[in-house]
Every structure is written in structure tokens, then in C-alpha cells.
RONUVEX-682572 format. One record per residue: residue in one letter; x negated, y negated, z of N, C-alpha, C in turn. Coordinates in pm, whole numbers, plus 32768, in hexadecimal, padded with zeros to 4 digits. Last residue first. Layout:
% residues N
AXYZXYZXYZ/...
***
This chain:
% residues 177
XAEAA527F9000AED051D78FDEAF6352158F71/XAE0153338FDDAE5F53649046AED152D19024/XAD4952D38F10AD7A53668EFDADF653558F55/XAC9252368FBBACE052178F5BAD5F52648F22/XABDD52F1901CAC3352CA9076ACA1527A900D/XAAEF534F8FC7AB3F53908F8AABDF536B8FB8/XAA17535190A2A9FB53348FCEAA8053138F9E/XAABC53B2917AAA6E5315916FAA5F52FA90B4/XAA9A54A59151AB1B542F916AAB0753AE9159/XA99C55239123AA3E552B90C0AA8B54C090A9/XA93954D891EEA908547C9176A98D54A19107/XA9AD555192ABA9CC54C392C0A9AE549E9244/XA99A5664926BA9FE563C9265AA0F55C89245/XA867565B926BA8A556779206A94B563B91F9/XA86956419394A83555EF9350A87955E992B4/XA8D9573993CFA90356D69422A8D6564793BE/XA83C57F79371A8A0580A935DA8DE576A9354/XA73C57A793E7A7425796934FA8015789932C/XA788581E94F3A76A578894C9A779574D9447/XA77A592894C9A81C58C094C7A7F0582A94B6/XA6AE59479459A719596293F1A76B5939942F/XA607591E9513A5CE58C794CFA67858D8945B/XA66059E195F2A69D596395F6A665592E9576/XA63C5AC99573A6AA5AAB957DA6A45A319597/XA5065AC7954FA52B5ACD94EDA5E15A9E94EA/XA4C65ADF9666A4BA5A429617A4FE5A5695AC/XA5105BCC96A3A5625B7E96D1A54B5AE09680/XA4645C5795E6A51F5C6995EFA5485BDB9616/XA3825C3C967EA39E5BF2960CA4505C0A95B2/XA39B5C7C97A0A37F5C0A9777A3AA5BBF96DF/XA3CB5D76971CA4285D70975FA41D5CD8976B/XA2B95DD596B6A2EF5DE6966CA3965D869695/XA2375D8B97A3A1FB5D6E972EA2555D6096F5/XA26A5E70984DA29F5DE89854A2965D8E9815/XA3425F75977AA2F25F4D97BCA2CB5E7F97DB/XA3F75FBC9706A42C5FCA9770A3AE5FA097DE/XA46D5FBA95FCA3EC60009610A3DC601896C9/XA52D5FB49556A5635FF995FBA50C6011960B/XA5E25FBA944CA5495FFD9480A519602494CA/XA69D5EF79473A6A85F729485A64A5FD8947F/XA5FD5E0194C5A66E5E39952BA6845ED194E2/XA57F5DBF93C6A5525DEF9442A5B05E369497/XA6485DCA9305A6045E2092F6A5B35E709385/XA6C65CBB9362A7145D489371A6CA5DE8933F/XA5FC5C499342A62B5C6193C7A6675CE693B2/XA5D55C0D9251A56F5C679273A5845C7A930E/XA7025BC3920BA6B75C3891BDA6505C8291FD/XA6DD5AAA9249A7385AF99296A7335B999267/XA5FD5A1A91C8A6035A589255A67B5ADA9289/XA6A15A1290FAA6145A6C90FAA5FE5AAB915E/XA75C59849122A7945A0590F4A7145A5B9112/XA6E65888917BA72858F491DDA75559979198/XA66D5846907EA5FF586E90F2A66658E99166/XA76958118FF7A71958928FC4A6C358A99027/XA7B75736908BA80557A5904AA79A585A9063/XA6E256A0906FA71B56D090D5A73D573D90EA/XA710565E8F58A6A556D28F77A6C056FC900F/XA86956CB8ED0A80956118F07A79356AE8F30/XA937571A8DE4A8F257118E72A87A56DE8E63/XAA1356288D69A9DB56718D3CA968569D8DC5/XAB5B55FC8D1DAB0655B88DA4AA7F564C8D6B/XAC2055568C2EABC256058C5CAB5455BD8CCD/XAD3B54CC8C18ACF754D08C43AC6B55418C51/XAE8E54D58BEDAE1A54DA8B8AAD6254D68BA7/XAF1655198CDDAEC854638C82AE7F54438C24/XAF0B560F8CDDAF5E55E48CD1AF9655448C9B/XADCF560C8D63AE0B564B8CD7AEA956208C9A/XAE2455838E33ADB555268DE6ADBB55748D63/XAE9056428EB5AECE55DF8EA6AE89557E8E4B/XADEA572F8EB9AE6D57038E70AEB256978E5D/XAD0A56C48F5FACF956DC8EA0AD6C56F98E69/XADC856C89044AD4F5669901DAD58564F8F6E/XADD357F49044AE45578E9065AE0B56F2903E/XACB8582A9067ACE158439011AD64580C8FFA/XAC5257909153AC15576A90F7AC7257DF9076/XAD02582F9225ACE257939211ACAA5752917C/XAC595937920CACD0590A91F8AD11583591D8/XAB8E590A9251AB87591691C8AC31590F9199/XABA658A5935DAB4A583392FDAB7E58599276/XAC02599593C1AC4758F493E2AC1058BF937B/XAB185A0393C6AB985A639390ABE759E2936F/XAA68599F947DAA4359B093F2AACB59AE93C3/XAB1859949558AAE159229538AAC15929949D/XAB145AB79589AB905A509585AB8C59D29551/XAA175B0B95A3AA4C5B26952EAAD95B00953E/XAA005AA596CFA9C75A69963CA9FD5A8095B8/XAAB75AFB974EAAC55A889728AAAE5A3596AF/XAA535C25976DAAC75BFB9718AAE55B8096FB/XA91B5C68970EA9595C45976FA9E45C139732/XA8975D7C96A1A8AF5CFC968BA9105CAE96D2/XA8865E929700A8205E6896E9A80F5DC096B9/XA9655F359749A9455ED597A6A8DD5EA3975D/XA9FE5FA3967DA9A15FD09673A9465FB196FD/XAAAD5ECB964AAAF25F699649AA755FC6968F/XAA1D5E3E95DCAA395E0B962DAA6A5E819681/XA9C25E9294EFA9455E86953BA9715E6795CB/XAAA35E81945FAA815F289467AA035F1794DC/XAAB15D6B943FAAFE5DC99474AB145E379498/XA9D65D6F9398A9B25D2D93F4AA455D48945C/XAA245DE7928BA97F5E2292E2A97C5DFB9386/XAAE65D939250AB015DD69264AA9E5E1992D9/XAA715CB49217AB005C749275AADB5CFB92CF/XA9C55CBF9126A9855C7A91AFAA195CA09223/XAA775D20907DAA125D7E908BA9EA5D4A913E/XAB3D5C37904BAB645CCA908CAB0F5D3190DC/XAA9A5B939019AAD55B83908BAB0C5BFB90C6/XAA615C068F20A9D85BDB8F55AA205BCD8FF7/XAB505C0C8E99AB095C698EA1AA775C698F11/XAB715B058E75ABDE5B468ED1AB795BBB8EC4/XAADD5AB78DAFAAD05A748E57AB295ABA8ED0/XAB2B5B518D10AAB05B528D32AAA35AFB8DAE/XAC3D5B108C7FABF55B8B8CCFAB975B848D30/XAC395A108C30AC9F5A188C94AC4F5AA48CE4/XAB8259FD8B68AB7159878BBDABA859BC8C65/XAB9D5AE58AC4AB555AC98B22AB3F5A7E8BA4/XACA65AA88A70ACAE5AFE8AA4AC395ADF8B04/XAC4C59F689E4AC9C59AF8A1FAC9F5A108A8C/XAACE5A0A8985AB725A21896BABC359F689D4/XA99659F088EDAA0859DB8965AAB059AE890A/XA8E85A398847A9455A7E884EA9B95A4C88B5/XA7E859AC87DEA85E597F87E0A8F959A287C9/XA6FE5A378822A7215A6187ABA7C35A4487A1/XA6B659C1894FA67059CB88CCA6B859CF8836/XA7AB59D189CAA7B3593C89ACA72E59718912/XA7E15B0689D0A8365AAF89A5A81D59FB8972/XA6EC5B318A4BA7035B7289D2A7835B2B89A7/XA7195AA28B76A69C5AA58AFFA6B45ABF8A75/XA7F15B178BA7A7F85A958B91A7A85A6E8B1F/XA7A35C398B9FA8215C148B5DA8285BA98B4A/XA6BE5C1A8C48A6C15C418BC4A7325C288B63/XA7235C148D81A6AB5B9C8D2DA6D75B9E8C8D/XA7E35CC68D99A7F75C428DACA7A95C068D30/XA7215D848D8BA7995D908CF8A7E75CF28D19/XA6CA5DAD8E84A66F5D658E15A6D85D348D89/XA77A5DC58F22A73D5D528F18A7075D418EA0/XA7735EDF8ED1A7E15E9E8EC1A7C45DFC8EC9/XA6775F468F12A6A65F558EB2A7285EF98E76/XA6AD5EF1904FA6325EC98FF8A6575ECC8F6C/XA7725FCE9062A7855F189072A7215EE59047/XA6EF60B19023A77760878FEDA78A5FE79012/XA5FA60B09118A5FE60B1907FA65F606D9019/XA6C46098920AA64F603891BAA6606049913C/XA72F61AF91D0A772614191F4A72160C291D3/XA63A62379207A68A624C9173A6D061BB914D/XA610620892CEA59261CF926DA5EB61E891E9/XA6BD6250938AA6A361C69376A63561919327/XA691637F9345A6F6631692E7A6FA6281931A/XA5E7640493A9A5C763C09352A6246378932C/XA65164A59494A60D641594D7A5DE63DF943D/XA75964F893DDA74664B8945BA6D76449945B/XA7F264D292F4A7A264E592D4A7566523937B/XA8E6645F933EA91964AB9321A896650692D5/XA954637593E5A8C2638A941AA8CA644F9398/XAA3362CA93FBAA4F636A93F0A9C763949401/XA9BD61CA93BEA9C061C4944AA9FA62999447/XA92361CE92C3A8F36181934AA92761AD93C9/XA9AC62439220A9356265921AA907625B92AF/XAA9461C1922FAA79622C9254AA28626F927C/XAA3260C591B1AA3E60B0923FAA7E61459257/XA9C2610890AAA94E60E49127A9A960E891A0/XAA906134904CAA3A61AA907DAA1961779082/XAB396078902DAB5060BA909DAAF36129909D/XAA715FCC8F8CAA7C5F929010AACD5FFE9076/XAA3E60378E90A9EC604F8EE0AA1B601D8F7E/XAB205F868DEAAB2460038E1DAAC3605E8E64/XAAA45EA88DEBAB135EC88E5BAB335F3F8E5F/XA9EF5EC98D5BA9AC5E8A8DD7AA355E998E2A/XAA595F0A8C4DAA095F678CA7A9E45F698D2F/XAADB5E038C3AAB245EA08C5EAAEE5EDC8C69/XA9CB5D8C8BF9AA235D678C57AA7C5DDD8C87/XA9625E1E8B2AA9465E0B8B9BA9755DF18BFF/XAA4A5DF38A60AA365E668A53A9F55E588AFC/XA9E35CD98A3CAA885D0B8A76AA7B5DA88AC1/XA9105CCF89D5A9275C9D8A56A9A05CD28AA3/XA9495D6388C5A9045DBE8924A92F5D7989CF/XAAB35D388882AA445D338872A9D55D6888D8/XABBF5DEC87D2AB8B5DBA8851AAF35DB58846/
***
């Protein structure tokens, strides 16, 4: 198994201790910094596994399939634990939750055509966004400064969300034919 791989199963196995971390509070008032930390950490093994895979032309089949599922799990999970949490409103992360779903039923069927729909920057702007939201929201600075920028930070990630989707469908509409 190679290092990206190796990352990827690290990045899921970080996902139920962050959301222990997060909501068992099992540190108290520090574990939403622990909780940060571990998703920060886990984001990043996103970036690197791709990185380190396309550099030194490690991508695997395994990868292809892990790593997006890994990246959805991490985000699904953050943004369901935020909801649990009141700190994200449930619609939204219905909307997100909806999209990635959509879009992975999507890449099967276009996998199944032989097809690799490969992610568009959209793609990647919302994943970004949807990272430094879920960072905010659980930080909980609680101030208005801080509460202002939560909130742009959520809509700019369903919008992206929303956008992302359409350019999926739209690039990629052939696929459903």
C-alpha cells in the first residue's frame, strides 16, 4: 500500500475521533480546539494524498474510489455533528449532503461507461469553503465578527455547493444519455 493510500485510511480513521472529540467534549472547554486540530489535520491528508499521488504517479484504483469517499465522510460527518450541535442549520447540510450524494451516483454511472468525471475547481473551491466553515462553526468564537463570518462562510459553501453541482451536470450530461 502506498503512502496516498496509507493517508487516505488515516483521514478516515481520524473521522470518529474528531467527532468524539467534538461533541463527548472529553477534554472540556479545550476540545473544540482539539476537535479543530484533528479536522485541520485530516483536511490536510486530503490535499497531500492527491498531491503525493499525481506527483510521484502513485494513483490507484483504490485511490480514485477512497479518497473522495473519505473527503465526504470527513465533511458529512463535521456538518452532522454541527447540526446535533445547533450550530448549522439542518437544511443546509441537507442540501450539501444531497449534492455529494448526487454527484457520487453520478461518477457511477459515468464509471460504469467507462467514463472518470474528474473534479472541476468548483469542486475544489466548495470543498475549501466547506472546510473553513466547518472550522468556524466549531470554534464558536461567538463573537459578531466572528458570527458574521460563519454565516458568509455557510452560504458562500451552499452556493458553491449548488453551483458545483450544476457544472457537474451540465459538463457531464451526456453520461445520463
Amino acid at each position: 500500500m502506498n503512502l496516498p493510500n496509507k493517508l487516505t485510511i488515516l483521514r478516515v480513521l481520524m473521522i470518529p475521533i474528531f467527532i468524539f472529540v467534538l461533541l463527548a467534549e472529553p477534554f472540556g472547554e479545550i476540545s473544540k480546539w482539539i476537535a479543530v486540530a484533528i479536522f485541520i489535520i485530516a483536511s490536510l491528508t486530503d490535499f497531500l494524498d492527491g498531491h503525493i499521488a499525481r506527483k510521484y504517479n502513485l494513483v490507484t484504483n483504490f485511490g480514485k474510489f477512497m479518497d473522495p469517499l473519505a473527503d465526504k465522510l470527513l465533511v458529512c460527518s463535521a456538518m452532522i455533528a454541527l447540526v446535533g450541535m445547533n450550530r448549522l442549520a439542518s437544511w443546509i447540510a441537507i442540501i450539501i449532503i444531497a449534492r455529494e450524494f448526487i454527484i457520487s451516483g453520478f461518477r457511477l454511472i459515468a464509471s460504469d461507461n467507462g467514463v472518470v468525471i474528474a473534479a472541476s475547481y468548483w469542486g475544489k473551491f466548495k470543498t475549501n469553503f466547506q472546510m473553513f466553515m466547518i472550522i468556524m462553526l466549531i470554534i464558536d468564537l461567538g463573537t459578531g465578527t466572528a458570527v458574521l463570518i460563519e454565516n458568509i462562510l455557510v452560504y458562500i459553501s451552499l452556493v458553491l455547493t449548488i453551483i458545483s453541482l450544476l457544472d457537474y451536470l451540465l459538463k457531464n450530461k451526456n453520461v445520463l444519455k
